[in-house]
C-alpha positions as CSV (number, residue, x, y, z in Angstrom):
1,X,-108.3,96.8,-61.6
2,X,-108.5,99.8,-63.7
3,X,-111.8,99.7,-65.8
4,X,-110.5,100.0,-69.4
5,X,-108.1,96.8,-68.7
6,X,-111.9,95.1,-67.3
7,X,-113.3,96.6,-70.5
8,X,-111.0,94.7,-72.3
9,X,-111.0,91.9,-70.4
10,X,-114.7,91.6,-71.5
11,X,-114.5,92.6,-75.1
12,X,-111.7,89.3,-75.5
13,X,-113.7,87.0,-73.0
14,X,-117.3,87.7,-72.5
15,X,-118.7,89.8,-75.7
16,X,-117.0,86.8,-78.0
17,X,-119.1,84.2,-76.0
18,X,-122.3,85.8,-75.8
19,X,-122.4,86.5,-79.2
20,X,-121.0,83.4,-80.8
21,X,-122.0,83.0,-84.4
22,X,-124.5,86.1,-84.4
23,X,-124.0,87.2,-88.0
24,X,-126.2,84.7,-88.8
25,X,-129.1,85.1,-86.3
26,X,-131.7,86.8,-88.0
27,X,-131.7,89.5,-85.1
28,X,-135.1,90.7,-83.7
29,X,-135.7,93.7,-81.1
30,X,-136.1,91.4,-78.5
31,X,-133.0,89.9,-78.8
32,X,-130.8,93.2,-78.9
33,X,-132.9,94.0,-76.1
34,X,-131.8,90.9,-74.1
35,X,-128.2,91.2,-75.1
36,X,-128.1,94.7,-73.9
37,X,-129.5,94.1,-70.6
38,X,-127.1,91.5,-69.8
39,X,-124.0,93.4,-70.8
40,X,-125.0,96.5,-69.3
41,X,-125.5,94.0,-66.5
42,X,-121.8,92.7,-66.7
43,X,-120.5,96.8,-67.2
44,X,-121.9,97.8,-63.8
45,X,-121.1,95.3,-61.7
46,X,-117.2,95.6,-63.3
47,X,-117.6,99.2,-62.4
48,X,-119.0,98.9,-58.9
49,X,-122.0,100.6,-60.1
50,X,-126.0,99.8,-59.6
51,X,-128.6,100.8,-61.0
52,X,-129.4,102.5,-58.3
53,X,-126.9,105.0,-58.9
54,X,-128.7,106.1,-61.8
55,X,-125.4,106.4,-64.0
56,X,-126.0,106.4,-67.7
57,X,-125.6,103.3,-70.1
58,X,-123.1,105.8,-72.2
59,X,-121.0,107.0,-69.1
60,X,-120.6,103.0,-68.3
61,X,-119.5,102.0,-71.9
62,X,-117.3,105.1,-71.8
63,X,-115.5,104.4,-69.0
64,X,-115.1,101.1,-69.9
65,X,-114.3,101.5,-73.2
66,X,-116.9,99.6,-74.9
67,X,-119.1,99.9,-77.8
68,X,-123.2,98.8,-78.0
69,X,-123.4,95.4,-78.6
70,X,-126.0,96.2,-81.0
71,X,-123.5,97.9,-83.2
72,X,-120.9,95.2,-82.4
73,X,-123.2,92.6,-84.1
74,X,-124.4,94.7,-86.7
75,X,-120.4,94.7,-87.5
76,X,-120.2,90.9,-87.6
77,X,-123.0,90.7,-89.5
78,X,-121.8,92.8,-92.4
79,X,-118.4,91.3,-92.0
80,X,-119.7,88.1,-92.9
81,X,-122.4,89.5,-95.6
82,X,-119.0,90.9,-97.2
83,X,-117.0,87.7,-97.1
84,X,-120.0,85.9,-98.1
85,X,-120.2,88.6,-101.5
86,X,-116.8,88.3,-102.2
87,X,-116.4,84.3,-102.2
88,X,-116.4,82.3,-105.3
89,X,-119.1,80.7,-106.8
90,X,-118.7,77.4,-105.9
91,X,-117.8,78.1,-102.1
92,X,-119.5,76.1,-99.9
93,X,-123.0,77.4,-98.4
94,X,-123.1,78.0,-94.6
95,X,-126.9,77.6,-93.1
96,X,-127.6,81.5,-92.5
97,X,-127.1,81.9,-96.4
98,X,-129.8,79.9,-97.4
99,X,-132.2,81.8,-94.8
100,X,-132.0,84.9,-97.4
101,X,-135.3,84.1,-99.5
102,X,-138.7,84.3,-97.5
103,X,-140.6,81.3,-97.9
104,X,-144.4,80.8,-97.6
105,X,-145.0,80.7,-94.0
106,X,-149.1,79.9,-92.4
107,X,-150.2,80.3,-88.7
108,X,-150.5,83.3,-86.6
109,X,-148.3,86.1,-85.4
110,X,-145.5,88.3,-87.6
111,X,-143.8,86.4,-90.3
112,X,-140.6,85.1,-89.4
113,X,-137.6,87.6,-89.7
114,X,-134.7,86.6,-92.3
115,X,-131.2,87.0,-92.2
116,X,-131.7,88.7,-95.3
117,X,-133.9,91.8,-94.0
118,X,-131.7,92.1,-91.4
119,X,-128.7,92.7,-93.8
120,X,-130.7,94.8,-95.8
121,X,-131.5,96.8,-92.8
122,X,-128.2,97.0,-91.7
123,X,-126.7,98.6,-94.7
124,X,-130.0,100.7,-95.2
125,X,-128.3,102.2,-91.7
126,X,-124.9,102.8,-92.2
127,X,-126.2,103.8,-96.4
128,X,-124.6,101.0,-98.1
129,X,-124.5,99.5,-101.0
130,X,-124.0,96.0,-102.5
131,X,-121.5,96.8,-104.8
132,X,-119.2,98.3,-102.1
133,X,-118.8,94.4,-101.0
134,X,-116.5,94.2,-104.2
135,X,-113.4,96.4,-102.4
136,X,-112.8,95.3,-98.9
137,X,-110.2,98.1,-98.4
138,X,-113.5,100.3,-98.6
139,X,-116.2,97.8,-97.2
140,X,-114.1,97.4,-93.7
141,X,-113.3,101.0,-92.6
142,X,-117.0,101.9,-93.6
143,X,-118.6,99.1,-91.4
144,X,-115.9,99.2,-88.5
145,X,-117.3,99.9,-84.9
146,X,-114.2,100.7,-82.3
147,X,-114.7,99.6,-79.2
């Protein structure tokens, strides 16, 4: 099988399952880190590749046709973070919109990451602003990642 029709075949199949619902997981390093593992994972073994043949992440993805899926969720997330902008008021409240405030949080360790930084951060990346939310004919083409 040619590998941009197994690129595909993983962008429609596996990618969608792997990442269901991620624009609202407040997204740590760890968990990119995971993600990325297992889909380069997936990408080699399409490509008859091991790691042992010491080819580049990039050189997979490009022959494959496929995008980080770092910047694939970072896409969803904004997605949403846009829909969620541009809804009216009285819209119901999905669970990873009320995870935007930090509460008061005791015990040991970092404090717990919030969907709400990770938007933040997101848009800090890609230098975004709020108030772009408010035209989706300009939000979408900013945020788009092909692949």
């Amino acid at each position: 099988m040619p590998p941009r029709l197994e690129g595909k075949f993983y962008r429609v199949v596996f990618r969608p399952a792997m990442s269901y619902e991620a624009e609202c997981w407040p997204v740590k390093k760890s968990h990119v880190q995971k993600m990325s593992v297992a889909e380069m994972r997936m990408l080699r073994r399409m490509c008859g590749h091991t790691r042992k043949d010491k080819i580049r992440n990039e050189v997979i993805r490009d022959k494959v046709g496929v995008t980080s899926v770092e910047a694939k969720w970072r896409e969803s997330r904004l997605r949403w973070f846009g829909h969620v902008r541009r809804r009216d008021i009285d819209a119901p409240v999905r669970r990873c919109e009320r995870l935007t405030t930090a509460g008061l949080r005791k015990g040991r360790g970092s404090p717990k990451k919030y969907w709400g930084e990770v938007i933040r951060q997101d848009m800090s990346a890609l230098h975004l602003t709020e108030d772009m939310t408010s035209d989706r004919k300009v939000w979408r083409p900013r945020i788009k990642v092909v692949g």
